[in-house]
Backbone as JSON, one array per atom type, in Angstrom:
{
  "sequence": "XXXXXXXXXXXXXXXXXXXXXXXXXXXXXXXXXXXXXXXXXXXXXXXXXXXXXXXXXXXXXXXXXXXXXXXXXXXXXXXXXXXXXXXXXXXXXXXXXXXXXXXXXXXXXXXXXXXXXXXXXX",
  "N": [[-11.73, 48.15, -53.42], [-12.77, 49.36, -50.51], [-12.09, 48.01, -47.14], [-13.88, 46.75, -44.64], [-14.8, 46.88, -41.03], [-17.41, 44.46, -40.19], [-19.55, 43.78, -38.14], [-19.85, 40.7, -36.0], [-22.65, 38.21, -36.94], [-26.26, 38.46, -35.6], [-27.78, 35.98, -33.51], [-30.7, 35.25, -31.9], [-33.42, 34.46, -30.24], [-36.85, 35.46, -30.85], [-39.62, 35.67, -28.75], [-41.42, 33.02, -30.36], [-39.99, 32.87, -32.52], [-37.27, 32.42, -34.68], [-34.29, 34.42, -35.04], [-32.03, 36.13, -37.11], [-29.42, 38.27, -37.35], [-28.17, 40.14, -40.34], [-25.19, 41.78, -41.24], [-25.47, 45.08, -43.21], [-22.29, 46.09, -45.1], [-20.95, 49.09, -44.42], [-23.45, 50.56, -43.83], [-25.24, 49.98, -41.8], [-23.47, 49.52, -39.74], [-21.92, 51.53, -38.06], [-21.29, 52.8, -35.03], [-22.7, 56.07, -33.92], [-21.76, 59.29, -33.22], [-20.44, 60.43, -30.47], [-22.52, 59.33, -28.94], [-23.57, 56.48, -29.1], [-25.58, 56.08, -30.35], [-26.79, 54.01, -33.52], [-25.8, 53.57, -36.44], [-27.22, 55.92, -38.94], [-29.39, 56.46, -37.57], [-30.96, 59.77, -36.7], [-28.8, 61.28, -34.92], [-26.6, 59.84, -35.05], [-23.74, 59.05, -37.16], [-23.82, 58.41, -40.8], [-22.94, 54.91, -42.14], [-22.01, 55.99, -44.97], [-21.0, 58.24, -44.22], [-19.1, 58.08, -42.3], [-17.06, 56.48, -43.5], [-16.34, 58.26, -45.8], [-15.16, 60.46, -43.75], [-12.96, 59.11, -43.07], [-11.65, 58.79, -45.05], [-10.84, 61.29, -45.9], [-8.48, 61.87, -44.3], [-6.48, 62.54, -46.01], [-6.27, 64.74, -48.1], [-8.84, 65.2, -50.25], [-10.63, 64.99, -53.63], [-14.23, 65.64, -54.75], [-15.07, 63.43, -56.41], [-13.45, 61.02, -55.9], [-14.18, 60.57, -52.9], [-17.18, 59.74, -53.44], [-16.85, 57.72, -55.27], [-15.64, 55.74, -52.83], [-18.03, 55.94, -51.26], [-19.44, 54.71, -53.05], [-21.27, 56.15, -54.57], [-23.32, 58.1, -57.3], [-24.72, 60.54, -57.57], [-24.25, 63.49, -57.69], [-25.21, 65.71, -56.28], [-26.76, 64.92, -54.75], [-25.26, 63.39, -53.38], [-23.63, 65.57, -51.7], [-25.63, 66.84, -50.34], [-26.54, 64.67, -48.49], [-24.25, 63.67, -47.52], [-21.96, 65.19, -47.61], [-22.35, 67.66, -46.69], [-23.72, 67.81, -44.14], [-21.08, 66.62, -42.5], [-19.89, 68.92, -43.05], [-21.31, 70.95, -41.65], [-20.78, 70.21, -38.97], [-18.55, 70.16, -38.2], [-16.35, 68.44, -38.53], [-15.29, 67.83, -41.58], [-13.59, 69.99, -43.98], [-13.51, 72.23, -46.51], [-10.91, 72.7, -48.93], [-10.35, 75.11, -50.4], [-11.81, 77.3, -49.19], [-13.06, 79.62, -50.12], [-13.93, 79.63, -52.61], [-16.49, 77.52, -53.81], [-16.93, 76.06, -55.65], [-14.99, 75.33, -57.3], [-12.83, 73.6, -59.79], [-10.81, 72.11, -58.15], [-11.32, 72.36, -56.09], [-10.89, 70.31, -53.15], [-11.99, 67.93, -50.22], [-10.77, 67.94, -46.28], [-10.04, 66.51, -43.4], [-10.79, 68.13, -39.88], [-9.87, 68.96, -37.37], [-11.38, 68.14, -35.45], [-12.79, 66.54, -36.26], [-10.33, 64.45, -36.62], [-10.26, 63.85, -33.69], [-12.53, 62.85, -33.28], [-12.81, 60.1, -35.17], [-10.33, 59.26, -33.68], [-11.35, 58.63, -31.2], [-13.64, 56.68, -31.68], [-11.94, 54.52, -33.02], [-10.46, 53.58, -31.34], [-9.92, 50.12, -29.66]],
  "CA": [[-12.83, 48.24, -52.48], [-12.61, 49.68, -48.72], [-12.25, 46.85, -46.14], [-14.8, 47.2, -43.53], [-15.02, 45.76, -40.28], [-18.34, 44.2, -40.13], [-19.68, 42.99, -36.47], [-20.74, 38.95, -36.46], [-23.99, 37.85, -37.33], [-26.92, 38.04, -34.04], [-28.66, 34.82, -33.32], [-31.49, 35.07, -31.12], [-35.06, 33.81, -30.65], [-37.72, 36.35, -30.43], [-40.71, 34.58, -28.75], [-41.26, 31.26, -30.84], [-39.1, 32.57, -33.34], [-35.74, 32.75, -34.92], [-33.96, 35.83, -35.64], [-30.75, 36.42, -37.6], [-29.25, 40.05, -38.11], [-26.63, 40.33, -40.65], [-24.82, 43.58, -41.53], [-24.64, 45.34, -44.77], [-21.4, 46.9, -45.32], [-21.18, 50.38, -44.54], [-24.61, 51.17, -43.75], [-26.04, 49.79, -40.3], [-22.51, 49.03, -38.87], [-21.45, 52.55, -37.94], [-21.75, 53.83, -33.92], [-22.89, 57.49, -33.77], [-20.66, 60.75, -32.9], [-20.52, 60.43, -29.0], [-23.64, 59.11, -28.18], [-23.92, 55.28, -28.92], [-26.55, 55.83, -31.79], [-26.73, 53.23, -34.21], [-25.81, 54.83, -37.63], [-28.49, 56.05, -39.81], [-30.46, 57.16, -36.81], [-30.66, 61.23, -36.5], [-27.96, 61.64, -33.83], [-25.84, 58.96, -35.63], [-23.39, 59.17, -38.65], [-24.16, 56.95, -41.82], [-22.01, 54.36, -42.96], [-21.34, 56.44, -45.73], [-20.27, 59.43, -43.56], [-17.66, 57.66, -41.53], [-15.92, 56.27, -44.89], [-15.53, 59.79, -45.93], [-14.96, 60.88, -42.68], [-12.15, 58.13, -42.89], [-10.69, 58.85, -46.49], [-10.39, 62.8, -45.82], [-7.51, 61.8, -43.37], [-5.8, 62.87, -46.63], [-7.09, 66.05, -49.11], [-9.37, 64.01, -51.47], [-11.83, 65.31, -54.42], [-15.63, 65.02, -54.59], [-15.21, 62.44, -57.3], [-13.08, 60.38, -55.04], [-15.09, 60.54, -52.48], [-18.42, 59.4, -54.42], [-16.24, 56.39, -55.25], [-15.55, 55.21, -51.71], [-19.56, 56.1, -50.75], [-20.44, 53.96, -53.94], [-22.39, 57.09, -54.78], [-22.89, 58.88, -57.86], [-25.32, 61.05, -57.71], [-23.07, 64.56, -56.86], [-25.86, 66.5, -55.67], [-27.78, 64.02, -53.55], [-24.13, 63.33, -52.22], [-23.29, 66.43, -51.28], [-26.75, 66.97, -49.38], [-26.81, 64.05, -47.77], [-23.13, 63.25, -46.85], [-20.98, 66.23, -47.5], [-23.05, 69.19, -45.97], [-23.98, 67.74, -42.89], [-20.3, 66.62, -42.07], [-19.07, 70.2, -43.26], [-22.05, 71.59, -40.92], [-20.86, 69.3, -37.64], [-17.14, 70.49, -38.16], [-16.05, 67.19, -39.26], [-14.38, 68.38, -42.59], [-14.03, 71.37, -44.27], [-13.15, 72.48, -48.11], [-9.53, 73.08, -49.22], [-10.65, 76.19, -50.79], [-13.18, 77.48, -48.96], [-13.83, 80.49, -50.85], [-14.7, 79.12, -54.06], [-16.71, 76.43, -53.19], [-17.38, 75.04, -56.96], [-13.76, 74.98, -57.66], [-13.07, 72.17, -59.81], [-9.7, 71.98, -57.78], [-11.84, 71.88, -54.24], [-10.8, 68.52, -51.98], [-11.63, 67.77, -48.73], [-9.84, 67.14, -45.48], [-10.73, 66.4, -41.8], [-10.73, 68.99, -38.85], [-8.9, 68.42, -35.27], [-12.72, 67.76, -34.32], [-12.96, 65.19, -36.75], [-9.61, 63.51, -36.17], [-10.7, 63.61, -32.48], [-14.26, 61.58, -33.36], [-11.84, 59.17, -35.26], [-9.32, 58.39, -32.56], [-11.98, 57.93, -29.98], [-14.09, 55.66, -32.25], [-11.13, 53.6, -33.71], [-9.89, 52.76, -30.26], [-9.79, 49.06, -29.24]],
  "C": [[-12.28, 48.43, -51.07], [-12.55, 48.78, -48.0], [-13.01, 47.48, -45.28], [-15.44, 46.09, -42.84], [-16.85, 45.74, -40.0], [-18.59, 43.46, -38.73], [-20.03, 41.34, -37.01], [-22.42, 39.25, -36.32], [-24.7, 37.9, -35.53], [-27.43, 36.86, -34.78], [-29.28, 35.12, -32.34], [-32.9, 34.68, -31.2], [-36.13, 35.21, -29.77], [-39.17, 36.05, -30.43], [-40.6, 33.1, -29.36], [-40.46, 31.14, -31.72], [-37.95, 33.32, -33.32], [-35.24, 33.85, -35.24], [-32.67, 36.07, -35.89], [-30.44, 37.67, -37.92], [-28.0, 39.82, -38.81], [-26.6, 41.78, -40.97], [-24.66, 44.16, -42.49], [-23.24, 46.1, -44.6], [-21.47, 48.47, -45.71], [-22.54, 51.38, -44.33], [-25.09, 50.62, -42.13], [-24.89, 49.6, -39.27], [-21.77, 50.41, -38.4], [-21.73, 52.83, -36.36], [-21.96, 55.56, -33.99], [-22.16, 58.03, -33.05], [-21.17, 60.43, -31.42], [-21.6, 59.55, -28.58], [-24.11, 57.53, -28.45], [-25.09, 54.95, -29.75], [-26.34, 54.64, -32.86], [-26.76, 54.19, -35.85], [-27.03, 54.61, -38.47], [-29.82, 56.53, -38.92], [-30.22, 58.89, -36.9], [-29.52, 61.71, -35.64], [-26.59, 60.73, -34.55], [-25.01, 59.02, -36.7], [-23.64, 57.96, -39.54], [-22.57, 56.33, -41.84], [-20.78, 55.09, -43.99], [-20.56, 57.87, -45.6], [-18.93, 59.1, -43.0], [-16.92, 57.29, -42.56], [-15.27, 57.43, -45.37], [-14.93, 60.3, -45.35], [-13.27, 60.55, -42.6], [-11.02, 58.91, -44.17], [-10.27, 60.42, -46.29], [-9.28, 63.31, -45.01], [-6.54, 62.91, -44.34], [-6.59, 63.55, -47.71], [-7.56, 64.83, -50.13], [-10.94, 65.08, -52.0], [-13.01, 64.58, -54.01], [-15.99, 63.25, -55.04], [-14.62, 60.93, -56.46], [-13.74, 59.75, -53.78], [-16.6, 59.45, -52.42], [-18.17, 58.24, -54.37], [-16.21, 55.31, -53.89], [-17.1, 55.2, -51.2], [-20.09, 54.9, -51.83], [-21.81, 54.75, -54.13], [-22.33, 57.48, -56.04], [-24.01, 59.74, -58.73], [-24.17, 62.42, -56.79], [-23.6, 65.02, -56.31], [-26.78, 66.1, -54.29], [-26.31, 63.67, -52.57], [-23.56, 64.51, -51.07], [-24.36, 66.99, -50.22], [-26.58, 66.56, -48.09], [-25.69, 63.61, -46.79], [-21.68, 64.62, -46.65], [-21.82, 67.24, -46.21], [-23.29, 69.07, -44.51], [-22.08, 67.2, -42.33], [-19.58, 67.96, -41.88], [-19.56, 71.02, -41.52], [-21.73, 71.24, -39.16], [-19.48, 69.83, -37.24], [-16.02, 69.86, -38.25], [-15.05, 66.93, -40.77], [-14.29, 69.53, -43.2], [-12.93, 71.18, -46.23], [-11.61, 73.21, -47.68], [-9.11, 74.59, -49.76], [-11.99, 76.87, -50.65], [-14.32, 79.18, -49.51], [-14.12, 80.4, -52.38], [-15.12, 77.47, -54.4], [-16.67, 75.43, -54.73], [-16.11, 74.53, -57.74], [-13.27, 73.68, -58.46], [-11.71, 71.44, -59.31], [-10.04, 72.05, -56.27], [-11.45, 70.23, -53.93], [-11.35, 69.18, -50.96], [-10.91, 67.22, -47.85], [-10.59, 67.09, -44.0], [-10.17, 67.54, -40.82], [-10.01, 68.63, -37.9], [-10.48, 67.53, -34.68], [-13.29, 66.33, -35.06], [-11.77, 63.49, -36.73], [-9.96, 62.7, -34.98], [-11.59, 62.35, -32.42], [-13.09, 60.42, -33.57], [-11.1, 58.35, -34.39], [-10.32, 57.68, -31.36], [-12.64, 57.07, -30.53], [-13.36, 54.08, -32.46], [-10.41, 52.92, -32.4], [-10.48, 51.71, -30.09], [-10.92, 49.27, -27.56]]
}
């Protein structure tokens, strides 16, 4: 399983009452591509984008992939998490002229290292 840094728990009181936020792993704990989005908003990457995002440091299959997303639906993955990273310039296919290849990986871009380094900074 992926380690993933999770923020601490909020505590605050909203009006008379209490309010605890915890975080699921990999899904609400993500900042968005430049802009300070909270992931899962439209401007924002998911959870399960930045993991990929993350693992493609190094050429890695769909199947692989899937695994680290805790996905495994291929087609709903590829919609929802491949296509729009491909589309942003974020990763790109190993063989990009035969996309169905069953010897296609992906890897990350300069523009996706970039996101990376500025994210992962301290």
């Amino acid at each position: 399983m992926v380690a993933r840094r999770l923020p601490p728990p909020e505590f605050r009181q909203n009006g008379g009452q209490f309010v605890q936020v915890l975080w699921r792993p990999g899904r609400d704990l993500v900042i968005g591509a430049q802009t300070g989005d909270l992931a899962g908003t439209k401007l924002g990457l998911s959870g399960d984008q930045v993991e990929v995002l993350r693992t493609c440091v190094a050429e890695t299959s769909i199947s692989e992939l899937m695994d680290v997303a805790g996905r495994t639906n291929r087609t709903k993955f590829r919609n929802s998490v491949l296509k729009p990273l491909m589309q942003a310039g974020l990763i790109e296919m190993t063989i990009p002229d035969r996309p169905r290849s069953s010897n296609q990986k992906y890897r990350i871009t300069e523009r996706g290292r970039a996101l990376l380094a500025g994210r992962d900074t301290p």
